[in-house]
KOLVEX-326653 format. One record per residue (C-alpha): residue number from 1; x, y, z. Coordinates in steps of 0.1 Angstrom, whole numbers. Example, Ala and Ser with C-alpha at 12.3 -4.5 7.8 and 13.67 -1.06 7.14 Angstrom:
SITE   pos       u       v       w
SITE     1     123     -45      78
SITE     2     137     -11      71
This chain:
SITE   pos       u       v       w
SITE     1       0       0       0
SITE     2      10      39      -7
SITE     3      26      49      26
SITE     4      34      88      34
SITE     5      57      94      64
SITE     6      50     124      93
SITE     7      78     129     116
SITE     8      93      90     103
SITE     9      57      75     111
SITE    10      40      62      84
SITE    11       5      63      75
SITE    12     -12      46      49
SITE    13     -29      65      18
SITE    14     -61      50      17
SITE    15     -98      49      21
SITE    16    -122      29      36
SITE    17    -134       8       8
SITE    18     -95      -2      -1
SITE    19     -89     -14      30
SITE    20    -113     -34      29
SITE    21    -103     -53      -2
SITE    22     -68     -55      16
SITE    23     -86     -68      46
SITE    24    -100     -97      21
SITE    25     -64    -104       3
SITE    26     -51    -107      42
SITE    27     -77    -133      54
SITE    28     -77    -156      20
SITE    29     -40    -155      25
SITE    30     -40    -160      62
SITE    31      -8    -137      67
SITE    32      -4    -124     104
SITE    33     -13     -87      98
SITE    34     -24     -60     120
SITE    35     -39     -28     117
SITE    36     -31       7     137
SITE    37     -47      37     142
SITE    38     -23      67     132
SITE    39     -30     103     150
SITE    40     -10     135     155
SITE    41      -7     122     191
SITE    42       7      89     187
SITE    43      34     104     164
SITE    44      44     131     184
SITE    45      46     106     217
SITE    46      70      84     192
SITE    47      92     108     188
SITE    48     104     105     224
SITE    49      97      66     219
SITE    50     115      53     195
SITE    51     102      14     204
SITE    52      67      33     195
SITE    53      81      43     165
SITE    54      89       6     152
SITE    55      57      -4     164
SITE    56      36      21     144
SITE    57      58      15     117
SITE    58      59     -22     118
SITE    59      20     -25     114
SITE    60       4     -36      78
SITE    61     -18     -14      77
SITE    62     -18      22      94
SITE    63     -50      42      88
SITE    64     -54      80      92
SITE    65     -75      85     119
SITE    66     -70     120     131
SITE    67     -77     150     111
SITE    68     -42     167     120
SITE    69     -28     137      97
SITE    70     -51     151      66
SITE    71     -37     187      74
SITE    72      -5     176      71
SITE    73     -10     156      43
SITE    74     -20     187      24
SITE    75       6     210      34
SITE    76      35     188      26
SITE    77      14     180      -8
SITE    78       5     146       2
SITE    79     -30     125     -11
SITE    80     -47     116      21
SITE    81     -78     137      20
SITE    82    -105     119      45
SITE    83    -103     100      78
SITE    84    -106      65      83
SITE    85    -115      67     120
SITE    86    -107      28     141
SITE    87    -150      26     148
SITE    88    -162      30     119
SITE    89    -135       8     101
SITE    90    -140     -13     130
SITE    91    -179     -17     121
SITE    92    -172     -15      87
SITE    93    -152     -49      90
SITE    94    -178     -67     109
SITE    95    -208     -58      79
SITE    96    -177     -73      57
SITE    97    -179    -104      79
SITE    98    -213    -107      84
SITE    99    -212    -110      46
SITE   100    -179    -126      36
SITE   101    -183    -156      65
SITE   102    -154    -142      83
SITE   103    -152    -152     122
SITE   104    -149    -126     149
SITE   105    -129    -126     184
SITE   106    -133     -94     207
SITE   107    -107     -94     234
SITE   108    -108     -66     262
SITE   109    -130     -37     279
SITE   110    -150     -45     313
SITE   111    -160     -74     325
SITE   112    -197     -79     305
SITE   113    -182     -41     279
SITE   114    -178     -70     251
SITE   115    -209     -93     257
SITE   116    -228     -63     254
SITE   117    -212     -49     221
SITE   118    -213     -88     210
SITE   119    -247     -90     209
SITE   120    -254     -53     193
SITE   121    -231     -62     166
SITE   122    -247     -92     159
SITE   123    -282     -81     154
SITE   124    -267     -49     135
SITE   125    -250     -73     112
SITE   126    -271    -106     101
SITE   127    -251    -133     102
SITE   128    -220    -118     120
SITE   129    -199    -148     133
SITE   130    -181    -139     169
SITE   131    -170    -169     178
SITE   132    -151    -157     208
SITE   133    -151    -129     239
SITE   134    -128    -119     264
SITE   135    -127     -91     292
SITE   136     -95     -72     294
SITE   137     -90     -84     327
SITE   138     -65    -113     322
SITE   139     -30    -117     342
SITE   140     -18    -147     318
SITE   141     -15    -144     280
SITE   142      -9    -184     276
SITE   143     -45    -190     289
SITE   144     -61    -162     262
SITE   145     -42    -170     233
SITE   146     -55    -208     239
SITE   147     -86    -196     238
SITE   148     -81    -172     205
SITE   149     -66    -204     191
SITE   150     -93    -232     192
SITE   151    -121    -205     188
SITE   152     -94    -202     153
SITE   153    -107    -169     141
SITE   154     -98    -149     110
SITE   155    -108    -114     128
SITE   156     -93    -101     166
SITE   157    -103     -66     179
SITE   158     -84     -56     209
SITE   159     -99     -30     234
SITE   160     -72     -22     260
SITE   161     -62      12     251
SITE   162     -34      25     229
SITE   163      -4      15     226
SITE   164     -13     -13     254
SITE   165     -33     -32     227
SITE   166      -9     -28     195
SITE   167      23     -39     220
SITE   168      -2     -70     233
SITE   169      -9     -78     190
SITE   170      33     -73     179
SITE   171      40     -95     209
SITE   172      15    -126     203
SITE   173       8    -124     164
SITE   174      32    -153     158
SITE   175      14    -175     187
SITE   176     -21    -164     176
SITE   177     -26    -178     142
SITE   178     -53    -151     131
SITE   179     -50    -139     102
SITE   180     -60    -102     109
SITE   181     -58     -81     145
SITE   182     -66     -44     153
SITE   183     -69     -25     179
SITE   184     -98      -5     184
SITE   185     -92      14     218
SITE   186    -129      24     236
SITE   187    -148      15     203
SITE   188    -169     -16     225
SITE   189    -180      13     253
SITE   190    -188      33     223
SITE   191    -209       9     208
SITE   192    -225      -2     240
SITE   193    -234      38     244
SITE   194    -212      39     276
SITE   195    -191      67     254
SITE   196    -210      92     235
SITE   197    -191      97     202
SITE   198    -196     135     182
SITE   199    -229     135     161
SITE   200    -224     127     127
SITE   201    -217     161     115
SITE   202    -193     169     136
SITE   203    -175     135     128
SITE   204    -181     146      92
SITE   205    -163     178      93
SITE   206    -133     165     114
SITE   207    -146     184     147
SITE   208    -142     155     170
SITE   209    -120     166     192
SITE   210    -138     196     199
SITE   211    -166     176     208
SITE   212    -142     156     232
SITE   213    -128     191     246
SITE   214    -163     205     252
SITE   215    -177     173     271
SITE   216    -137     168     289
SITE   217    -121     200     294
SITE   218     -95     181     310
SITE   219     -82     170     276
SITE   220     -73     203     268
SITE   221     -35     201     274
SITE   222     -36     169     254
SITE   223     -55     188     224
SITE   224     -24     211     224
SITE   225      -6     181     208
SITE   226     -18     192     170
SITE   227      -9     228     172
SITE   228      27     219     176
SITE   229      27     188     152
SITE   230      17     211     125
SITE   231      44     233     134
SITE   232      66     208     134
SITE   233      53     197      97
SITE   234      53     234      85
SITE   235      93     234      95
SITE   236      99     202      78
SITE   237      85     215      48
């Protein structure tokens, strides 16, 4: 896939739709693969991290979820023009499933988060196949990737929180034998309505984070994390 690099992190140029024929090429070859979601914030926290750095960088797939990413993108003349946020790829690739046959493994959240997002996604998606769940609350890895292993599924979503759940995939993708993991951070609290995600149009027009700043002012000295990516962009120009 076309890659562009911010800072020395890459991020794919693509859209939804593509990566979802890459998602099918992945499963029919059965190649250990993951996905990551790339934002101004996880790029400017690898630049003090450089074991971060290979992780982000190490991923199949890295998706442009963050609308700093399309800013920069345009100043530095780039091709990446829209979003591809980790829920809605996330949802995208279970209506794939639910019509390609593919089996689903959620892994992570609070105790009874993924039942509950099971079950939603399940009668969202007729004839969605999740043929394994998990809380996050696990000491042992040997006794979950057992389980990941006879439910043998081509599909694992990992809630535990960035980069908590990419380290977990880079560490046990060789043990797991599923073809395809990604982690999708909060996205079974959001789908369970225990997080309330922007309305549409605000999601639409790349305001997110404002909606995230008006209902947690407390993320306010995180939000300053775009201003000086873009400066830092603009000076690498």
């Amino acid at each position: 896939m076309i890659k562009e690099t911010y800072l020395g992190v890459d991020v794919c140029c693509v859209n939804e739709s593509s990566i979802l024929d890459e998602i099918d090429n992945i499963i029919e070859r059965r190649l250990p693969s993951f996905i990551v979601a790339i934002n101004p914030e996880k790029i400017m926290k690898a630049q003090k991290d450089i074991n971060l750095l290979k992780l982000l960088n190490s991923a199949t797939i890295q998706i442009p979820d963050g609308i700093g990413v399309i800013i920069a993108s345009r100043l530095k003349g780039g091709k990446i023009r829209k979003r591809v946020t980790g829920i809605d790829l996330m949802q995208s690739i279970c209506k794939r499933s639910a019509k390609n046959g593919y089996k689903i493994f959620l892994l992570g959240a609070k105790p009874g988060v993924a039942e509950q997002a099971g079950k939603i996604l399940e009668d969202k998606y007729k004839g969605l196949k999740i043929v394994g769940i998990r809380d996050g609350y696990f000491k042992e890895d040997e006794t979950i990737i057992k389980d990941i292993k006879k439910a043998s599924p081509d599909i694992l979503f990992v809630a535990m929180g960035s980069p908590k759940q990419e380290y977990w995939i880079k560490n046990n993708m060789d043990k797991l034998s599923v073809p395809l993991c990604m982690g999708i951070g909060g996205s079974l609290d959001v789908i369970c309505g225990n997080i309330k995600r922007a309305p549409k149009w605000m999601c639409s027009l790349g305001l997110e984070w404002l909606y995230r700043l008006i209902k947690e002012p407390w993320r306010f000295k995180r939000m300053l994390v775009l201003p000086v990516f873009l400066i830092k962009i603009l000076k690498g120009r």
